[in-house]
N, C-alpha and C positions, 0 to 999 in steps of 0.2 A: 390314309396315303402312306404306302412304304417308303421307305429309302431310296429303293431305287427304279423302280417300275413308275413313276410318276404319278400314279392312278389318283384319281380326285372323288369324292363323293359326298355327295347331301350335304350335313352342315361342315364339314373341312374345307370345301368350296368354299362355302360364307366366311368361315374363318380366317382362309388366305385372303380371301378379297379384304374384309375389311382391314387386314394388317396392311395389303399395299394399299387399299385406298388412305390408313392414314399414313403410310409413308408419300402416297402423291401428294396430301394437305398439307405436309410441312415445304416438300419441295414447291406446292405453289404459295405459301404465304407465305416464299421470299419474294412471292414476284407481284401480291396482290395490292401494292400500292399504285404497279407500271399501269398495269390492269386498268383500276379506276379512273388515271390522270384523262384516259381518254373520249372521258365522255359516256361511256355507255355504261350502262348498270352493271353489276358484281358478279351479279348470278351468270351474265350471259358470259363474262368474262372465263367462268370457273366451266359454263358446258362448251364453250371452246375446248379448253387445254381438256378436258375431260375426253371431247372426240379425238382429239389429235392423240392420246394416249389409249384410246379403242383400235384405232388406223394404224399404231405401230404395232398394238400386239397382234393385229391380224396378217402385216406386212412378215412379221417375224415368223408368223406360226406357217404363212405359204412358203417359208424360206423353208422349212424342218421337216425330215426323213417321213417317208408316208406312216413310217409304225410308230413316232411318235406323235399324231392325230389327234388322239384320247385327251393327252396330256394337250396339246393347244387348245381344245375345248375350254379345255378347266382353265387356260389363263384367259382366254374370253372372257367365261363366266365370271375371272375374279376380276375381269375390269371393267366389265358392267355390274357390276356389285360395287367396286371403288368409284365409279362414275354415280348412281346410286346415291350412295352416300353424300356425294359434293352438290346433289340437287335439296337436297332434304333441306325444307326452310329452316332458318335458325340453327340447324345440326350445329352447325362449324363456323359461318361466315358471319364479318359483321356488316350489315349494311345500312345506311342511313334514310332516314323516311322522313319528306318533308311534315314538318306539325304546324298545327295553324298560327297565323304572324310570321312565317320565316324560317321558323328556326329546327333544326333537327334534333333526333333523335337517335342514339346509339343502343344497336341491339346486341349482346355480347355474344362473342367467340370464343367456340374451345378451342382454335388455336391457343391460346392464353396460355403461359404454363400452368399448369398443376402445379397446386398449392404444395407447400413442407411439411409432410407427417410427423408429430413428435416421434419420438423414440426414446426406448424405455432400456437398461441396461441388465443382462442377465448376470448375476454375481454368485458366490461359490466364498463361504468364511470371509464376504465382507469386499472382496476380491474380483473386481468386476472383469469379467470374460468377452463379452461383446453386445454389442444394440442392434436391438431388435425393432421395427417399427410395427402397426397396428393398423387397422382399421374401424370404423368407426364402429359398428358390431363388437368388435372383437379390439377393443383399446390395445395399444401397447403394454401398458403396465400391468395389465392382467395376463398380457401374454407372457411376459419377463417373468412373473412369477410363475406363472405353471411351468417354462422351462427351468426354473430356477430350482423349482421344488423334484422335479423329476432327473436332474441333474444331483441334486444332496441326496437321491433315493440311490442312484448307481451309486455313488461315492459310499455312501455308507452298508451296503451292500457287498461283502467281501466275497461271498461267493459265484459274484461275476467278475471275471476280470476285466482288467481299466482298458486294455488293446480288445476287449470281444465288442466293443462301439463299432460298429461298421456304418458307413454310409452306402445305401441303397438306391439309385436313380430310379425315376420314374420318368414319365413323358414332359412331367410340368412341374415336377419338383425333384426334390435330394431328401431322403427318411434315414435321417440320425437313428439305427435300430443297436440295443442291447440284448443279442438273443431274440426275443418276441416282445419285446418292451420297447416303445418307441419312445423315443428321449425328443428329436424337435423333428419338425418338416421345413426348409426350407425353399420358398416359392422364387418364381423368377423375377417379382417386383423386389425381393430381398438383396437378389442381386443388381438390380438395373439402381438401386436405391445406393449401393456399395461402387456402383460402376463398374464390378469386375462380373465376369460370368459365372454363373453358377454354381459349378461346379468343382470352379475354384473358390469361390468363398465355402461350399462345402468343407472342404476337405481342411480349410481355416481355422472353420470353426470346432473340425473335428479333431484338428491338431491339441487347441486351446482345451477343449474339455480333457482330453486324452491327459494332459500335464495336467490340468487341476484336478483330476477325479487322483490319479497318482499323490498327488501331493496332497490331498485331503487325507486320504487312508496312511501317508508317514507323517505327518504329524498328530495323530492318532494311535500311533503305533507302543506299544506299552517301553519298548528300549528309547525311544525320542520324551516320552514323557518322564522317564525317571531318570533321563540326562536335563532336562529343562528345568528338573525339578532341582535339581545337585546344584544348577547355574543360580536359582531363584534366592537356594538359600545360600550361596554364597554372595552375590549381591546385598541379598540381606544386611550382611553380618558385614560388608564393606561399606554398606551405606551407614549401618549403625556407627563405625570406626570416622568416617568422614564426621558425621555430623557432632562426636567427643573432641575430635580433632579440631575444627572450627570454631566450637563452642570454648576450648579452651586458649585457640590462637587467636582471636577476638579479643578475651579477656587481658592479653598480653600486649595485644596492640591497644588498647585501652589505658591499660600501666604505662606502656611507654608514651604515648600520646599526652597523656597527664605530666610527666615528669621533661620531656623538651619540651613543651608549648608553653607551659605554666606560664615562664618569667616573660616571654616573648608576648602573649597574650595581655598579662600587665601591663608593660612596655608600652602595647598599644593604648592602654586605656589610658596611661599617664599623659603620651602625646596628644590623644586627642579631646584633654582637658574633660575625661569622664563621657565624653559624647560618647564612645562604644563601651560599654560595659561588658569586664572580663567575664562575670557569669553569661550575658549573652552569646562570646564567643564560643567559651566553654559548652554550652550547649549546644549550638550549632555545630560544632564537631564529634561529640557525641551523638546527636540525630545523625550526621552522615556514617558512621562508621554502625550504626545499629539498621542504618538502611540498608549496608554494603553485605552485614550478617545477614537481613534480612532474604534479600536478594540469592546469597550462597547459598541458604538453608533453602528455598523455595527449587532451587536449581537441583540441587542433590534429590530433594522430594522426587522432582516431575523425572529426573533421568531413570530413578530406580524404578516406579510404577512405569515409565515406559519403557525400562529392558524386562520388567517381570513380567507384567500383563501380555505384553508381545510374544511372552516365550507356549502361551500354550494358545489353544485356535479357537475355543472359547472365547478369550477375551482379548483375543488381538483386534475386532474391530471397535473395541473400547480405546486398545493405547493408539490406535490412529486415528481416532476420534480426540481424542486426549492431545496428540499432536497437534492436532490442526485447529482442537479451542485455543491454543497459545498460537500457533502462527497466523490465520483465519483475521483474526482481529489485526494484529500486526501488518498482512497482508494487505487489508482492508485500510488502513490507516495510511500505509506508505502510497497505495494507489490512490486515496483522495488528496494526500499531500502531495503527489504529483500533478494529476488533476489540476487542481488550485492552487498551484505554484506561482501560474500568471497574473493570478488574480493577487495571488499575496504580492509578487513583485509592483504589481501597481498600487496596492493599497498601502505597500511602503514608501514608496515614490510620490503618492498625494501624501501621503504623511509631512514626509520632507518640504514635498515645495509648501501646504499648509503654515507649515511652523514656520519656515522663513518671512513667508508672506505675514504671519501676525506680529513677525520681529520688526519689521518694518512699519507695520502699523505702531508698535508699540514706543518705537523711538518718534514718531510722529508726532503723537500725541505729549510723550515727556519734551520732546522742543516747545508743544504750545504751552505745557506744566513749565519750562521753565524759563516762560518768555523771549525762548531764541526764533522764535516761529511764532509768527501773530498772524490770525486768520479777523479778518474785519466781522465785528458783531459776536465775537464768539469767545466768554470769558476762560481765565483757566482754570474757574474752577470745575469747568466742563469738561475738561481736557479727562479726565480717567475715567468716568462716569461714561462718557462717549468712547471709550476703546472698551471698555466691558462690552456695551453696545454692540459695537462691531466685531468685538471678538466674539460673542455669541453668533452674529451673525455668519461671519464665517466658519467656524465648526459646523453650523448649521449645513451652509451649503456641503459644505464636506462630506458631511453626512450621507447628504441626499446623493450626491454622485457616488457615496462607494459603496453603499447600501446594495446593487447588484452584483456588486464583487466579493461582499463578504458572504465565506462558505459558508450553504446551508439557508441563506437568507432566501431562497424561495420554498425551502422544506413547511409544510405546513404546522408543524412543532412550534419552527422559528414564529411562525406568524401569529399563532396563536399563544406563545410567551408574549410576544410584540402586544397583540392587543390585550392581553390580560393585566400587562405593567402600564399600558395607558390608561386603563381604566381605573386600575389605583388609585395613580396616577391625578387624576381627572377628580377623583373623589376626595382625595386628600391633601390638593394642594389648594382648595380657593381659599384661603388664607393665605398660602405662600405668594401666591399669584400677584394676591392683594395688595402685601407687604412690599414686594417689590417694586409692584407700578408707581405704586407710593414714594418709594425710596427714590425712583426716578425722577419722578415729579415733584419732590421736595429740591431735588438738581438743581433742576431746569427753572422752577421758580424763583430762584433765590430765595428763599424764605430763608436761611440760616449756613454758614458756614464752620467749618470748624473752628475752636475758640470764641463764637461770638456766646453772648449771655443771652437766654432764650427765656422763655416761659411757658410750658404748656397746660393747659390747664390749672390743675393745682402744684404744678411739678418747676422749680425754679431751679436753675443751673447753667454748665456752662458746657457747650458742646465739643467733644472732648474726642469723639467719634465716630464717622458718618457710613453705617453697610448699607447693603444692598436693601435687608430686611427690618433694621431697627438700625435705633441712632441712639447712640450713649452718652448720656449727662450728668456731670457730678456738681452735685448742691454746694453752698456752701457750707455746711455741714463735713465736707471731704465724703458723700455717700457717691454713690455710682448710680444709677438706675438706667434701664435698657427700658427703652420707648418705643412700639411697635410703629411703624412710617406710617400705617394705614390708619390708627389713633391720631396720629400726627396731621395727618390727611385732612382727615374730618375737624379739630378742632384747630380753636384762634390759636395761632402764634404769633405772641410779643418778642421782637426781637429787640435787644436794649444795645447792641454795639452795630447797626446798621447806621446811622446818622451820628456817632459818639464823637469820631473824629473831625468828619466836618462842618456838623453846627451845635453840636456839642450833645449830652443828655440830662435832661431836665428832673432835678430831684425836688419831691415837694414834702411838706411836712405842716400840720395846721396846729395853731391852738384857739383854746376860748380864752379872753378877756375881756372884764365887766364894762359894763357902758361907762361907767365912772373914768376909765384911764382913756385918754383922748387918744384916737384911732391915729394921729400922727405920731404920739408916742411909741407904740407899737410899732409903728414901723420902723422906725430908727432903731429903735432894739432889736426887730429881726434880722435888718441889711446888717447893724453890729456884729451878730452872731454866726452871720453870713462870711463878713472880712474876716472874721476871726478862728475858721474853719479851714485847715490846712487840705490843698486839693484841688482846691474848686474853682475856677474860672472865675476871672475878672472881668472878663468879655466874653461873651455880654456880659452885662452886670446881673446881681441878683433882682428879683421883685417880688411884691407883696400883693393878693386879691386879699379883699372881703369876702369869702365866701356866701355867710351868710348872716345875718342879725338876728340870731333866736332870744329865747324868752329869757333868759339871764342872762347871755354876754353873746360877745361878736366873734365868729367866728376867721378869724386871718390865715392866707396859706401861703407859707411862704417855700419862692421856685429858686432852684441855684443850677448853676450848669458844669457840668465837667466832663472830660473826654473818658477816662478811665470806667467802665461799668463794671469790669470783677471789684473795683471799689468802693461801690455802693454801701455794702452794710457798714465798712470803717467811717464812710464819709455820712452816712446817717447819725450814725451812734455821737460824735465830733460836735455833729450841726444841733442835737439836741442837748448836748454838754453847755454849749457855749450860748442855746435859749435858755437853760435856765439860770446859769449864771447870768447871763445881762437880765432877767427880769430880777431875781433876787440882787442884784446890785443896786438896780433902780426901785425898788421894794415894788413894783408889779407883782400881784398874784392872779396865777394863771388859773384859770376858773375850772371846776371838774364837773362832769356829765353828772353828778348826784348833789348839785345847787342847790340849797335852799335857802339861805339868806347869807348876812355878810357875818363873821364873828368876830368877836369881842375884839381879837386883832388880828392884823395879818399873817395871812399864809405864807410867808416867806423865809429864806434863810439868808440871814447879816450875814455879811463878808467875813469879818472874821471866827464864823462857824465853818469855810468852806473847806479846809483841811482840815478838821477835827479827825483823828485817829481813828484806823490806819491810816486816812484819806492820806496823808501828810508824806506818806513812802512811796503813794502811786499818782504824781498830778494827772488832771486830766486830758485828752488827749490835745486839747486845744491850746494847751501849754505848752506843746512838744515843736514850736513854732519857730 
């Protein structure tokens, strides 16, 4: 078809038609909704407007001058060719097909847009020019490079010149030629893809090569490189000069830092009664001012490799690579801190009300610790025991609500740290677990309080300590020992100051005596050494069992009562002082486990043996009355 004689033939026919039939498809599928509302199926809808768009171009072509005839053909021909097209099942249309049960079926339309071609960028020393897209044949990225590489071919090619690029039309495209060397083809999807027409992005794109192929060849140029070179090394010898200079003005800010702080840095430590020590200030101000060198030196580095590298075209896509590993990250950091700014603002926000809320739990609890607050059934020694409790539990919830707001908390990293520390975790705590539950339920029991005298197992003392994991007991011995709650758990605990105060604690002590001293004598002698025992409760009174009648003597136990049980061992040592003097007073001898007959005479000690020396400097303690 020329320009201007209209003439139409074979496949240019087809060609036109199908361009307006899909210019008819867009103009009807803005209208293919009106269409359907009415009832009748899609297709018939589409060979409607299809006729009525046959009927105009035939109305038009009996309007037009007899010589141009020819030319009305062809637009017949192209609108039974765009009609054509709009019947073709599935072509274009989407229509719906009842499926069995009811329900439909959608069959897709190329009305639809057309998908987003990637696009790949052509570059020149690093220096991106313009993007190019691809097809699926023919990728972008392989096409970026072939212009890429035929584009460094003219550049480095001095005996073409940078202006001999011409652009060359064609019917369906623009040929980037250098002489007889074609450099790119630009097609009219290149354009429709750019928005601009053709041959305007042409002559764009031939602008852009035109400066870069110039500016490859003077940066290349032997007078640009032996001024680059002049700049490189004098950079050099400046950055060496900075970094002498630093190195010694560091060292002087270090002198002077030492000689004002010194006494001021004392000063503080004297105030704060040694809590901050001057060597740890000291230090810490040395770390910052060896960070601040730190910092200078790293700066003067990165500025000098990035004015020298940048100065030749080798290595300039290094120092802007170089740039941007230091911003990139930066970049990256500021934009997720923005990002998650919200989230940080709430997770400060639960923060705050958190902590207030557990200050209020925590005074709660100290009112029921200090009996200004009585909750019916609920002693105080529960009272801290039960805010741990609940202050676990709230952190807990805490948790759980901001657990989607902390960054990163859905990154699979995060989640697979999370479960790697649970499973630790998991492995290395059933003991901790253990200790704890223990430690609670030692609470909650009552089994023991702080101060009272315990006994576990073989372990006797006085409870001095009560954690979460172990409870601390000091003998009387003055020893200390840490008692794991879950041992505790599991075994008897005698508690000796649970009933001390209000029916008292009951201490016993036995001896043998031969059947010969009459079992009333005996007892009168033990209630004597009983009164005579400083400590010990009057009321109740003391008393005496028989335990047992064995085969040389009888055995008597005699029980005394007293509120005091860190007293025990004085109040033992006392009550056997004062049995053996009342039996040696009354010449009673107390019988021993290796009995075999009576001898020559008694086992006893007269009274006036009972201070024989030293005895005479230290009376006993049943004296001290």
């Amino acid at each position: 078809m020329t320009e201007g004689g209209g003439a139409c033939y074979g496949g240019t026919c087809l060609a036109r038609g199908a361009r307006e039939g899909a210019s008819l498809r867009r103009t009807m599928s803005r209208t293919h909704s009106d269409t359907t509302r009415s009832g009748r199926p899609r297709s018939v809808g589409w060979i409607i407007i299809a006729l009525a768009y046959m009927l105009k171009e035939g109305a038009s072509r009996t309007q037009r001058p007899p010589r141009k005839r020819r030319g009305g053909h062809a637009r017949l021909l192209s609108a039974l060719v765009a009609a054509t097209a709009l019947l073709v099942p599935g072509a274009w249309a989407q229509e719906k097909v009842a499926a069995p049960g009811g329900s439909t079926s959608s069959i897709p339309s190329d009305i639809d847009e057309a998908p987003e071609y990637a696009r790949a960028a052509v570059t020149l020393d690093g220096v991106t020019l313009f993007r190019v897209r691809g097809v699926t044949a023919y990728p972008a990225e392989q096409r970026a490079l072939t212009i890429s590489g035929r584009i460094e071919a003219l550049a480095a090619d001095r005996s073409v010149p940078a202006d001999a690029l011409l652009v060359v039309e064609a019917e369906d495209r623009s040929n980037l030629l250098a002489g007889d060397h074609l450099v790119m083809r630009i097609l009219d999807i290149d354009a429709t893809s750019e928005g601009i027409p053709r041959q305007l992005l042409a002559e764009v794109i031939h602008q852009k090569i035109v400066k870069a192929v110039a500016l490859y060849r003077k940066d290349r140029s032997a007078r640009v490189l032996v001024v680059n070179t002049a700049y490189a090394l004098g950079a050099t010898l400046i950055a060496g000069l900075l970094l002498v200079v630093l190195r010694r003005a560091f060292r002087r800010l270090e002198a002077l830092a030492e000689r004002r702080f010194k006494s001021r840095i004392e000063a503080v430590e004297l105030r704060s009664h040694q809590l901050i020590q001057a060597q740890q200030l000291r230090a810490m101000g040395y770390g910052l001012i060896k960070m601040l060198r730190v910092v200078a030196v790293l700066a003067i580095v990165y500025g000098y490799l990035n004015l020298v590298l940048g100065l030749y075209p080798w290595t300039r896509p290094l120092a802007k690579r170089l740039f941007a590993m230091v911003l990139d990250p930066l970049r990256t950091m500021g934009t997720a801190f923005l990002h998650t700014l919200p989230n940080l603002v709430f997770l400060a926000l639960l923060m705050i009300v958190i902590r207030y809320v557990l200050k209020l739990i925590r005074l709660f609890f100290a009112g029921i610790d200090q009996a200004t607050i009585t909750v019916s059934g609920f002693d105080r020694e529960w009272a801290w025991p039960t805010y741990k409790i609940v202050r676990m539990l709230v952190v807990a919830f805490a948790i759980i609500v901001a657990y989607p707001y902390i960054p990163g908390s859905e990154s699979e990293a995060f989640k697979g740290v999370s479960l790697f520390l649970g499973v630790i975790f998991s492995l290395g705590s059933s003991s901790f677990i253990a200790n704890m539950i223990a430690g609670y339920s030692m609470t909650y029991r009552r089994a023991y309080k702080v101060g009272d005298r315990i006994q576990v197992n073989d372990i006797f003392g006085d409870v001095v300590e009560m954690r979460l994991m172990v409870t601390h007991l000091r003998t009387v011995k003055n020893e200390e020992i840490v008692v794991p709650n879950s041992l505790i758990l599991n075994s008897h605990v005698i508690n000796y100051s649970t009933l001390a105060q209000s029916r008292g604690l009951i201490l016993h002590t036995t001896v043998g005596i031969g059947y010969e001293t009459s079992w009333r004598q005996v007892d009168a002698m033990l209630r004597l050494a009983a009164e005579r025992t400083p400590g010990l409760l009057t009321e109740p009174p003391p008393f005496v069992l028989q335990k047992s009648l064995g085969d040389f003597a009888v055995t008597y136990e005699l029980n005394v009562y007293c509120n005091n049980p860190q007293g025990m061992a004085q109040f033992y040592t006392a009550l056997h002082q004062n049995i053996l003097d009342a039996f040696n007073e009354y010449g009673v001898q107390i019988m021993t486990p290796a009995y075999e007959g009576d001898p020559d005479a008694p086992k006893v000690v007269p009274r006036e043996q009972w201070f024989t020396a030293p005895a005479a400097d230290s009376p006993p303690l049943s004296d001290k009355r």
